[in-house]
C-alpha positions as CSV (number, residue, x, y, z in Angstrom):
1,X,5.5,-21.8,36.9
2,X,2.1,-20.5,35.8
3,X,1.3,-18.8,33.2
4,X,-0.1,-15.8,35.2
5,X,3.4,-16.3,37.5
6,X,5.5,-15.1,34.7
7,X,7.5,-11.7,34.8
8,X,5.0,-9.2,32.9
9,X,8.3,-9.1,30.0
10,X,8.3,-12.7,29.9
11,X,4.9,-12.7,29.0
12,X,4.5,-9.9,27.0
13,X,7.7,-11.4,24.7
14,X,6.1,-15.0,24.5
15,X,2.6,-13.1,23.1
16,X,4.5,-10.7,20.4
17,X,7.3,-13.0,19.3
18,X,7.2,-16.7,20.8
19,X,3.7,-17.5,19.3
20,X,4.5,-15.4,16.3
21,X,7.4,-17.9,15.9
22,X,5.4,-21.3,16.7
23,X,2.6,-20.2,14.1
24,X,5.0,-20.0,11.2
25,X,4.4,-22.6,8.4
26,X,6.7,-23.1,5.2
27,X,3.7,-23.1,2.7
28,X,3.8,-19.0,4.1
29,X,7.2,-18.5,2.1
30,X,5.4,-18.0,-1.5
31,X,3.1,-15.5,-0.8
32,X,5.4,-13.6,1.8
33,X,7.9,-13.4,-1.3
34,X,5.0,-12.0,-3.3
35,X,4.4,-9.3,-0.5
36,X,7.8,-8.5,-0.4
37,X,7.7,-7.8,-4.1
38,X,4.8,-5.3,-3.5
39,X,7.3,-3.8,-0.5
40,X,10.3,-3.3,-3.0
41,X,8.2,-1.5,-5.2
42,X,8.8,2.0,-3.6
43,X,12.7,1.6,-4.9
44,X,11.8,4.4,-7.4
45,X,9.9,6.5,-5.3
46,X,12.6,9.3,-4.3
47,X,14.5,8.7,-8.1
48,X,11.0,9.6,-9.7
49,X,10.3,12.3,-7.3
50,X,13.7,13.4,-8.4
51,X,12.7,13.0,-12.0
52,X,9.7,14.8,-12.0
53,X,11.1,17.7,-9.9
54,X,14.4,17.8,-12.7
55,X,13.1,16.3,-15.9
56,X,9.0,17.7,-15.9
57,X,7.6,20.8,-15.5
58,X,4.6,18.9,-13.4
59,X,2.5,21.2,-11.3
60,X,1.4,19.9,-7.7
61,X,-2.1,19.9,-8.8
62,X,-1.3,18.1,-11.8
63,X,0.7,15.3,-9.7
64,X,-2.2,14.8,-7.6
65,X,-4.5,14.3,-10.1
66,X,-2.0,11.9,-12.0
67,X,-2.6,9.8,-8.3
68,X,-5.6,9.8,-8.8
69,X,-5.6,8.0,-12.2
70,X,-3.0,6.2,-10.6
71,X,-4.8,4.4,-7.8
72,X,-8.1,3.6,-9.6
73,X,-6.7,0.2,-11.3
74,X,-7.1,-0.5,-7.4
75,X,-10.6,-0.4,-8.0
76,X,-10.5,-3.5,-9.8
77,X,-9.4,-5.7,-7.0
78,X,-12.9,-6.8,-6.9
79,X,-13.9,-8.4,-9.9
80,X,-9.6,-9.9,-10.2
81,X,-10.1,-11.4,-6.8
82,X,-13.5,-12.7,-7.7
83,X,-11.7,-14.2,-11.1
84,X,-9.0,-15.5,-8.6
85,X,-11.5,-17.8,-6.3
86,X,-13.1,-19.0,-9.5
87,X,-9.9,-20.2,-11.1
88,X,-8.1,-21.1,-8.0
89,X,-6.0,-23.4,-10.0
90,X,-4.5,-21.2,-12.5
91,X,-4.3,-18.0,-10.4
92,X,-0.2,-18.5,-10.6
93,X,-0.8,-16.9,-14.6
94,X,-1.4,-13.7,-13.4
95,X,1.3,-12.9,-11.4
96,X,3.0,-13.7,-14.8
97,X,0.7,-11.1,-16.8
98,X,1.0,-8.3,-13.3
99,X,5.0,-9.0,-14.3
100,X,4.9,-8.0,-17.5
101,X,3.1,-4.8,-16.4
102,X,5.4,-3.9,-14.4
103,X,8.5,-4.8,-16.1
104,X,7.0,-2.6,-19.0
105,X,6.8,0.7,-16.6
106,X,10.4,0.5,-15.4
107,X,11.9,0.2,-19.0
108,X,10.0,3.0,-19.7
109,X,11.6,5.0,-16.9
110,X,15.1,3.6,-17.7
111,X,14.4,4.4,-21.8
112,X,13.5,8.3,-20.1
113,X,16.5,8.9,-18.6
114,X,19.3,6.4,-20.8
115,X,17.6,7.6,-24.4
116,X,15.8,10.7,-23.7
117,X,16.4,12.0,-27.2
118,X,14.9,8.9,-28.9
119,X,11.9,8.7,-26.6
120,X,11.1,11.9,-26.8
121,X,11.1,11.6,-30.9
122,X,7.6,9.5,-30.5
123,X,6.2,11.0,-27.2
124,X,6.6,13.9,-25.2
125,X,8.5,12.9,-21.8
126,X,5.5,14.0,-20.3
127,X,3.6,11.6,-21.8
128,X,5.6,8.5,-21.1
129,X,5.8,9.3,-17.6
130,X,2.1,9.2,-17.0
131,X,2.4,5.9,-19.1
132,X,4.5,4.2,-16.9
133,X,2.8,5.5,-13.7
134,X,-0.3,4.1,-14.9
135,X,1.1,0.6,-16.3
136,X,2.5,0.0,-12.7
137,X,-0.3,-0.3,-10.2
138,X,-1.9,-2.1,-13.0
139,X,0.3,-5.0,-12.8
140,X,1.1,-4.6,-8.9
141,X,-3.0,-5.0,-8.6
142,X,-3.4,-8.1,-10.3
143,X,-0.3,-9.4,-8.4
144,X,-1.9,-8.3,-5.0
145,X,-5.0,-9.7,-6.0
146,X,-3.5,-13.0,-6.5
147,X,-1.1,-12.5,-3.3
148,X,-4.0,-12.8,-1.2
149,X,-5.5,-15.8,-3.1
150,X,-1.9,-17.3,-2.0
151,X,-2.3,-16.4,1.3
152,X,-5.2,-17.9,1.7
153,X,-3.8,-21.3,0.2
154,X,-0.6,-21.0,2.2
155,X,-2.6,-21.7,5.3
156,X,-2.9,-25.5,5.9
157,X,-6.2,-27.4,6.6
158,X,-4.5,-30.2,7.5
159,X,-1.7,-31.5,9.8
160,X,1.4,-33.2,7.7
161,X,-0.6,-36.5,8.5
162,X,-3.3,-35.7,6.9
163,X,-5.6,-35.3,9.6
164,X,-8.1,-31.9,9.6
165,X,-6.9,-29.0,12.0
166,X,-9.4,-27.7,14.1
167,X,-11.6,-24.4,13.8
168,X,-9.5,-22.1,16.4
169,X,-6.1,-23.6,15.1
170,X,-6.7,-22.4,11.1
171,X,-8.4,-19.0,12.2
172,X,-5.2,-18.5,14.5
173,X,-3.3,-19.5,11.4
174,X,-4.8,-17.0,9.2
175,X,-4.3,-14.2,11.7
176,X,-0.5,-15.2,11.6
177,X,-0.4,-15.4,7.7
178,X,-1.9,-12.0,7.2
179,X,0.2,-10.4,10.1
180,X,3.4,-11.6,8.4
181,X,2.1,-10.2,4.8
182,X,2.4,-7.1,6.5
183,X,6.0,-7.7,7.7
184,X,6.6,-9.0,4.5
185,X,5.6,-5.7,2.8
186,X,7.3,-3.7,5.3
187,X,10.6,-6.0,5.6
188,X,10.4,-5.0,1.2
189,X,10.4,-1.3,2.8
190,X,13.2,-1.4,4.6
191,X,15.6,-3.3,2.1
192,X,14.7,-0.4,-0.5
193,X,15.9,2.4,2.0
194,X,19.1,0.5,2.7
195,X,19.6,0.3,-1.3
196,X,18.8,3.6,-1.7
197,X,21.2,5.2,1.2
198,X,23.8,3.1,-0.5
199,X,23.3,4.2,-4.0
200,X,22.5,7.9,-3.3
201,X,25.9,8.3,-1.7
202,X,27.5,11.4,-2.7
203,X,25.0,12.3,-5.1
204,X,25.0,15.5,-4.0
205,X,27.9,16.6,-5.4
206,X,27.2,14.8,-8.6
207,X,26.7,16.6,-12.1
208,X,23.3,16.1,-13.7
209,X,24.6,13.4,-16.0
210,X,26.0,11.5,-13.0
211,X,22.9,11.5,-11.3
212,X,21.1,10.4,-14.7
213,X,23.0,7.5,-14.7
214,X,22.5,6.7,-10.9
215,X,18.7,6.8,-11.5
216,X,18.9,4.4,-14.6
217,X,20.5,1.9,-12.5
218,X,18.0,2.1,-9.4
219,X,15.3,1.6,-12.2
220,X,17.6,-1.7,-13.8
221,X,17.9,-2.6,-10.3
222,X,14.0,-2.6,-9.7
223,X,13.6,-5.1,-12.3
224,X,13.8,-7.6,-9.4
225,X,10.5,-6.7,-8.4
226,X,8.6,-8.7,-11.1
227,X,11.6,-11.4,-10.6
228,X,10.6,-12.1,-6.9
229,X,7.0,-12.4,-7.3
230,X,7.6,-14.7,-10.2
231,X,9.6,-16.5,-8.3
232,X,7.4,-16.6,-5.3
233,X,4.7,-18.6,-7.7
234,X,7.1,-21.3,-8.9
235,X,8.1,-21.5,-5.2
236,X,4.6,-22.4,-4.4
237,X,4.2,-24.8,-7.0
238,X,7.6,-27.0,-6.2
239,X,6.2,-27.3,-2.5
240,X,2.9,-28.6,-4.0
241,X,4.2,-30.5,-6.0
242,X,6.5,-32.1,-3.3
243,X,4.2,-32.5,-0.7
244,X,1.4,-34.5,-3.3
245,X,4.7,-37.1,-3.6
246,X,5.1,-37.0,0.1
247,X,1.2,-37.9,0.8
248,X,1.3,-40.5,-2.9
249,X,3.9,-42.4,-0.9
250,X,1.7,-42.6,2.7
251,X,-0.8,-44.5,0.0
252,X,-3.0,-41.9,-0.3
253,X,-5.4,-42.2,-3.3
254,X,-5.5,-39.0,-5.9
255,X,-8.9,-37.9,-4.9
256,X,-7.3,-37.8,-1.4
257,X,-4.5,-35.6,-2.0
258,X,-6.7,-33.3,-3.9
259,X,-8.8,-32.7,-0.9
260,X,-5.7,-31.9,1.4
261,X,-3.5,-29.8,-1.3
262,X,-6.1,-28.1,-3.1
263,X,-8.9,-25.9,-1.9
264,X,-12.4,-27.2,-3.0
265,X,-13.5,-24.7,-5.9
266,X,-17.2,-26.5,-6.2
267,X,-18.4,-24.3,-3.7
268,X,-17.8,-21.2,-5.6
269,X,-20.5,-20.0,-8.1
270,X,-19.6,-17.3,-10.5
271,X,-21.3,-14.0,-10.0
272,X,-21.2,-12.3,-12.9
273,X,-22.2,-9.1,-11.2
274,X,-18.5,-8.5,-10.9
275,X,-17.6,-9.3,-14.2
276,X,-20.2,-6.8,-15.5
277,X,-19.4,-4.1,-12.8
278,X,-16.0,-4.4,-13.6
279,X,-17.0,-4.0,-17.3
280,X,-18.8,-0.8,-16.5
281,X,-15.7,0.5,-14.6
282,X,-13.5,0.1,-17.9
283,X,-15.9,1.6,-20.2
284,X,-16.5,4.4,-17.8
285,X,-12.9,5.2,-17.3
286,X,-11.9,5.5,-21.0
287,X,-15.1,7.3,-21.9
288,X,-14.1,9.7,-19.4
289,X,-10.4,9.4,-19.6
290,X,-10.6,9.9,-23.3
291,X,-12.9,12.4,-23.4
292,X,-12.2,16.3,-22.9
293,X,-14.9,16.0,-20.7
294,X,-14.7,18.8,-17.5
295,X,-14.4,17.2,-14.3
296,X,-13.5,13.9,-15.5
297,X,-12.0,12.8,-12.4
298,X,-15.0,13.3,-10.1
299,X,-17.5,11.6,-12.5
300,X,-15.0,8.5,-12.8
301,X,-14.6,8.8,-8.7
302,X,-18.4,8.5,-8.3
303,X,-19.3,6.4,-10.8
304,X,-16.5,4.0,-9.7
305,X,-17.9,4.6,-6.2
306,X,-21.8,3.5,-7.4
307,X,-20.2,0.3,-9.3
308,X,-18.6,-1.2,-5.9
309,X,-20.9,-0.3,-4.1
310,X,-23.5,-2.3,-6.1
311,X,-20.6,-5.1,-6.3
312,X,-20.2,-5.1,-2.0
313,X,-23.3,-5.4,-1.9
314,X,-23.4,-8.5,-3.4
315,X,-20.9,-9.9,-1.2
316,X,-22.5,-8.9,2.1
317,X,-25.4,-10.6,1.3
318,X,-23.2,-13.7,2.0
319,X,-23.0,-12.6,5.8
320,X,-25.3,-12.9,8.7
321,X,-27.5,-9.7,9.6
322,X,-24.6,-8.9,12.7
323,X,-21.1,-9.4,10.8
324,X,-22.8,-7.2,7.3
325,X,-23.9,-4.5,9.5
326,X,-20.9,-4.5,11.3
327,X,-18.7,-4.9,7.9
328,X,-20.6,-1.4,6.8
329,X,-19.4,0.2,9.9
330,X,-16.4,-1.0,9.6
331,X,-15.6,-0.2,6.0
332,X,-17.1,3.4,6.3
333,X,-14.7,4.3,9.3
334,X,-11.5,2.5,7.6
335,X,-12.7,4.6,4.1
336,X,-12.8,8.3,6.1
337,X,-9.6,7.8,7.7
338,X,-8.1,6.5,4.9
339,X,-9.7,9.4,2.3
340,X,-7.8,12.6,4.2
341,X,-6.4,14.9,2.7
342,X,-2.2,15.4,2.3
343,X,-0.1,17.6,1.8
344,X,1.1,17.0,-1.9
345,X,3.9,17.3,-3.7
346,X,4.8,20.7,-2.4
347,X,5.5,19.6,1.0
348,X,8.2,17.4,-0.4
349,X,9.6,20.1,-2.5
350,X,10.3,22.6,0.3
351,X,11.8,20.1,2.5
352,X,14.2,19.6,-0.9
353,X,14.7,23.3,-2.0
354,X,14.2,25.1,1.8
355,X,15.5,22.5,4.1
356,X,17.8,21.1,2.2
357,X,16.8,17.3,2.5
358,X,18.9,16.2,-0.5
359,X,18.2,12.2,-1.7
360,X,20.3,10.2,0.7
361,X,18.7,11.5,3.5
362,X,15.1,10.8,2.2
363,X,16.3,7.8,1.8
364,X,17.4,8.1,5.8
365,X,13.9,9.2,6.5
366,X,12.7,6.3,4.8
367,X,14.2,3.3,6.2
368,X,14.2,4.9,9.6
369,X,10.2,4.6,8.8
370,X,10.4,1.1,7.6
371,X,12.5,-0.4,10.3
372,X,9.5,1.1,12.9
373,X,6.5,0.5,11.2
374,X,7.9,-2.9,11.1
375,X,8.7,-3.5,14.9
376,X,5.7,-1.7,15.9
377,X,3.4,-4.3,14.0
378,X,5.4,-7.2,16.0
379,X,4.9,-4.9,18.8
380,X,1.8,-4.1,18.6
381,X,0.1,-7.6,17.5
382,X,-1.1,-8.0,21.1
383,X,-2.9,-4.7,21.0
384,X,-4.4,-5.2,17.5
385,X,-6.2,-8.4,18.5
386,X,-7.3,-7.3,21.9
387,X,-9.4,-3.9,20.5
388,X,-11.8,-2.9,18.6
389,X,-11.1,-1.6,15.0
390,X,-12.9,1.5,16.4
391,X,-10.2,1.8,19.6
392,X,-7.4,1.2,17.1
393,X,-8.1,4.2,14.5
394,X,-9.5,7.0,17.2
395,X,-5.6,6.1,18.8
396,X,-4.0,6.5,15.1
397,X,-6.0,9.4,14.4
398,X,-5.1,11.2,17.4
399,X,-1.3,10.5,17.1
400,X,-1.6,11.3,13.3
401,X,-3.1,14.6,14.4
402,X,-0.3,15.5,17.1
403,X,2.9,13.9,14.8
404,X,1.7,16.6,11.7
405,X,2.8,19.3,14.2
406,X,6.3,19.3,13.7
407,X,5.9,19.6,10.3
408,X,4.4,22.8,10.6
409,X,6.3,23.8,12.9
410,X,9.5,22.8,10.2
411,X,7.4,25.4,7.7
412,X,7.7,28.8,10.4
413,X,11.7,28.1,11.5
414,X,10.8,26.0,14.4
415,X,14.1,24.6,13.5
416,X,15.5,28.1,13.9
417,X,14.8,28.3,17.3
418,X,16.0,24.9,18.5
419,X,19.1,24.8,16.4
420,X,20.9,27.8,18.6
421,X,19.2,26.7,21.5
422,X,21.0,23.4,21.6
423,X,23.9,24.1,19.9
424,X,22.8,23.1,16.5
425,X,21.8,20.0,17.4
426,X,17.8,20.1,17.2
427,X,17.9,21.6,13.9
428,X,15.5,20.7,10.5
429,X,17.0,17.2,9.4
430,X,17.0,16.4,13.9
431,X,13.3,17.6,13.6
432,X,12.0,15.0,10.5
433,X,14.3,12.5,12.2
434,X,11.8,12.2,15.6
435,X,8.9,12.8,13.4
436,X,9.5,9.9,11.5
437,X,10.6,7.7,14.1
438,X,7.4,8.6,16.1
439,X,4.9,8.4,13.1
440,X,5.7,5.8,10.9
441,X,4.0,2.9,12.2
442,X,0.9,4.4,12.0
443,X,-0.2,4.4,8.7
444,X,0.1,0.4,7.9
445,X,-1.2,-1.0,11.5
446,X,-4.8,0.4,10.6
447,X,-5.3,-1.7,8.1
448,X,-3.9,-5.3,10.0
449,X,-7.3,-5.3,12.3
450,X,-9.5,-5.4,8.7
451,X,-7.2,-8.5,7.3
452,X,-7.5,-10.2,10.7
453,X,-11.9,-9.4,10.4
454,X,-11.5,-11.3,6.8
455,X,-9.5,-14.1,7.7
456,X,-11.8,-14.7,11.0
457,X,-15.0,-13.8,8.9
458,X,-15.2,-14.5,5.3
459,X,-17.0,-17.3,3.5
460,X,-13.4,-20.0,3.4
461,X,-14.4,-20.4,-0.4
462,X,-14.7,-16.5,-1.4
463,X,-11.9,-15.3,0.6
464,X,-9.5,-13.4,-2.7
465,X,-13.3,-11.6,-3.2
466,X,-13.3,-10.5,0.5
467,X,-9.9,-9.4,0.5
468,X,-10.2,-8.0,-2.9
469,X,-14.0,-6.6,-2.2
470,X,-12.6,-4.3,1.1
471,X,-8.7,-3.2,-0.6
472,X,-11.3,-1.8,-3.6
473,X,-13.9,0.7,-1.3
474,X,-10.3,1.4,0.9
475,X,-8.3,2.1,-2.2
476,X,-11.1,4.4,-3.4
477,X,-10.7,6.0,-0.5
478,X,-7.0,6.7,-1.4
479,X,-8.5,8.1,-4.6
480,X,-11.0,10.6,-2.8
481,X,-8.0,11.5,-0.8
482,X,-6.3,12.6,-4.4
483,X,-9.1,14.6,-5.4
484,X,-9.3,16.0,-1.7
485,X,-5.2,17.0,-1.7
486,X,-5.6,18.4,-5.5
487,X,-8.9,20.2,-4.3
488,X,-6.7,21.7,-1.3
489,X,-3.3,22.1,-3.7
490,X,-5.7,24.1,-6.3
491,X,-7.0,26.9,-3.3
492,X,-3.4,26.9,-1.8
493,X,-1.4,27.3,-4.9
494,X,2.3,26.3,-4.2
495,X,5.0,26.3,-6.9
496,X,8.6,25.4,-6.9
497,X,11.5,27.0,-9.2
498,X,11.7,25.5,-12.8
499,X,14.4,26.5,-15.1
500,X,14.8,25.8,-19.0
501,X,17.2,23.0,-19.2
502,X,18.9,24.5,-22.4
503,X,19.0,28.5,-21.4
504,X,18.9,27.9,-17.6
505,X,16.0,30.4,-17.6
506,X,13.8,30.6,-14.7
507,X,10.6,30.0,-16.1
508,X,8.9,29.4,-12.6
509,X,9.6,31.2,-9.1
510,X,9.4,29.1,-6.6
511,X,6.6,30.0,-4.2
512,X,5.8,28.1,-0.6
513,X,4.0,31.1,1.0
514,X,0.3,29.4,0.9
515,X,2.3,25.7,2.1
516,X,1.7,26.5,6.0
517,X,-2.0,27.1,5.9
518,X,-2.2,23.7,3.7
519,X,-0.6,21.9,6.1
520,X,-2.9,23.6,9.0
521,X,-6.2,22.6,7.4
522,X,-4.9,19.0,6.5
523,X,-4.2,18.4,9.9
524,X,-7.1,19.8,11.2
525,X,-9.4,17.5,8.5
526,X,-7.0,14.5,9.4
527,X,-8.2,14.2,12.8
528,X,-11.9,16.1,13.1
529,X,-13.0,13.8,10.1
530,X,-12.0,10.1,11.3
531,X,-13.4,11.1,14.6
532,X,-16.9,12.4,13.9
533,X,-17.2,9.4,11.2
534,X,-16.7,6.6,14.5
535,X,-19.2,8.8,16.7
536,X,-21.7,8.4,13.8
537,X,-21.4,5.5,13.1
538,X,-21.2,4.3,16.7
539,X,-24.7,5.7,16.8
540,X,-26.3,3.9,14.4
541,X,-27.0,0.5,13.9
542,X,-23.8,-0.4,11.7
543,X,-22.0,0.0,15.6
544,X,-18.7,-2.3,15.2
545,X,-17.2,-3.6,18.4
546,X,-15.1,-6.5,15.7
């Protein structure tokens, strides 16, 4: 039978999961394991939203400035990746070092809630906690950084025989690899909300010390995070070093085997623009950082912004006049979506104090979002390499804009009105439920269609400093959203109830009457903002149509 003669379900299965299927290579498994690591890493999330909300007297505007400190390590993706092409060979090191990292920033967490008293005797609690949020994406970037190299390695050159594949075959090939990084991730999602439900059972009823204890295991437990990624490298280099014995006993000559193993690093000349960009990014940080300087954040935001800037441009310079221009275009639409404002921390603490979302159900909320952002990126593959970049965020913008209306509807008793109305069924946790079922796949297919551009695109020998060139602007995107959501958290000042944990004093009322409003105009920026950004840019020269 044809091809065209197919039932439309036949085909439409054949292109999301068949091919999918027939594309997978082995050689994938180490990075994917590395991804997976990365996906994993939210097991804290809800314990040190927990933490915060029980052990810290943290104000919203405080946390989202804290983000923002947070995500600039991000930043440095460029100059690591660029360190990562030139010593391809070694690159396994630094998942060793991004380990480390991270391993320190969960003792940390665990010391917090197992020792308190003996912490808190050389630092404040306070202290330690911005410690550990800063030592983690520290290490998780330098293990990113290096995932990418790996992904790039996983995807074979050659047949088993020896023989070179052809052009279409390894471009298809990267596609695949980059698509199941994603999975990878997400698959890391959904095994953390299926821990969590299972070891947030009944910890509502649970005394304070109880649930101590309960959060110092999920941190012990998360200690499998730098264990995996580790893992994933030593992975890599058995299946190296097994398939160099396999090709020795065909009779192939060293020299030989280098060139179908190993990628060529000749081609890639150091450009020490990065190193020295990344150099200026340190200083700046600390001198800033350290200093009691007033608005400290926003001169480190644009003077991190100048710095890769200058760096991207460096690296464009390596593409034809059509694929740079359209890499600009590109980049500024994926940064404006991606630099919206949220909500904050507030949101999450009214659904806690006023709705009544206690942790197991978060945990719900979260694997409910896992398991669909995952089957909509299998779903959605077809779609993602049929359109534009452009068709693909004007569609996730407009559903983002529609999907934050239950929310604040959630905020003025819509779930008051539904609840009688059908018996109690629609009522607030029925509400988040559809939300998050609906919205959750949004947010990580927007950024598959940029992977895909790099994989098809990118010079083969500088392909960590492509990946590592567009996560930096993108991730400095996330950074500007920070300093947006703080901006917005600051004008619409919510505050939660905060009690003395000796006297049980209430030394802060809780107060979400601004918390409508601040969802309203995040909404309204979340979906006016992407959209004028595309119709500019469509206008100009830096048009995209990738």
């Amino acid at each position: 039978m044809a091809t065209n003669d197919k039932p439309f379900f036949r085909r439409a299965a054949e292109a999301v999961f068949v091919d999918l299927y027939r594309q997978f290579r082995w050689s994938y498994l180490p990075p994917l394991m590395v991804y997976f690591a990365a996906g994993i890493s939210g097991l804290t999330a809800i314990v040190g939203t927990f933490f915060v909300k029980e052990y810290l007297g943290l104000s919203a505007a405080f946390l989202a400035g804290l983000a923002f400190w947070a995500g600039i390590p991000w930043a440095l993706k460029m100059p690591m990746g660029h360190l990562v092409d030139l010593i391809w060979r070694w690159k396994g090191a630094l998942i060793f070092l991004g380990a480390g990292l991270v391993t320190a920033s969960l003792m940390i967490m665990f010391a917090l809630i197992a020792y308190t008293d003996d912490m808190v005797a050389i630092m404040p609690i306070s202290a330690w906690y911005v410690l550990s949020v800063l030592l983690a994406p520290s290490g998780y970037v330098i293990q990113d950084s290096v995932a990418d190299a790996m992904s790039v390695e996983a995807v074979p050159r050659h047949a088993p025989d020896g023989s070179s594949l052809g052009e279409i075959q390894v471009k298809a090939l990267h596609t695949t690899m980059q698509t199941l990084g994603r999975i990878a991730l997400i698959s890391g999602l959904v095994f953390v909300a299926l821990l969590n439900i299972f070891m947030f059972a009944g910890v509502e009823n649970m005394t304070q010390d109880d649930k101590a204890a309960v959060y110092g295991r999920i941190y012990l437990t998360a200690l499998a995070i730098p264990a995996i990624s580790v893992s994933g490298v030593l992975l890599a280099s058995v299946m190296k070093a097994r398939r160099r014995h396999r090709l020795r006993l065909r009779g192939m000559s060293a020299e030989e085997i280098d060139a179908v193993v190993d990628r060529p690093v000749e081609q890639v000349e150091p450009n020490w623009w990065y190193f020295i960009g990344g150099g200026l990014f340190v200083a700046l940080t600390l001198l800033v950082g350290l200093s009691d300087i007033a608005y400290s954040q926003e001169i480190v935001f644009a003077g991190s912004m100048a710095i890769v800037l200058v760096l991207m441009r460096q690296l464009i310079a390596r593409l034809d006049e059509d694929h740079a221009r359209a890499l600009i275009g590109t980049a500024i639409i994926i940064f404006v979506f991606r630099a919206v404002p949220l909500p904050g921390a507030g949101a999450t603490w009214f659904s806690i104090d006023v709705l009544g979302f206690d942790q197991q159900f978060l945990s719900v909320l979260s694997l409910i979002a896992s398991m669909l952002t995952l089957a909509g990126m299998i779903v959605l593959r077809p779609l993602i390499a049929t359109r534009t970049i452009t068709d693909i965020v004007v569609l996730l913008t407009i559903a983002a804009g529609i999907l934050s209306l239950p929310n604040i509807g959630l905020f003025y008793g819509l779930h008051h009105w539904t609840a009688p109305l059908t018996g109690g069924v629609v009522d607030a946790r029925f509400i988040a439920l559809i939300d998050t079922a609906i919205e959750s796949p949004l947010g990580q297919i927007a950024m598959i269609p940029m992977l895909a551009w790099i994989a098809k695109n990118a010079p083969f020998e500088l392909k960590a400093t492509f990946f590592a060139v567009m996560a930096s602007f993108t991730n400095l995107a996330l950074s500007a959203s920070s300093l947006l959501t703080k901006y917005l958290n600051q004008i619409f000042l919510i505050t939660r109830e905060v009690r003395d944990r000796t006297t049980g004093e209430i030394i802060t009322s809780a107060d979400y009457g601004a918390l409508g409003w601040l969802l309203i105009v995040v909404a309204a920026t979340s979906v006016l903002a992407p959209l004028m950004t595309i119709a500019l840019v469509q206008l100009t020269i830096f048009r995209t149509n990738e």
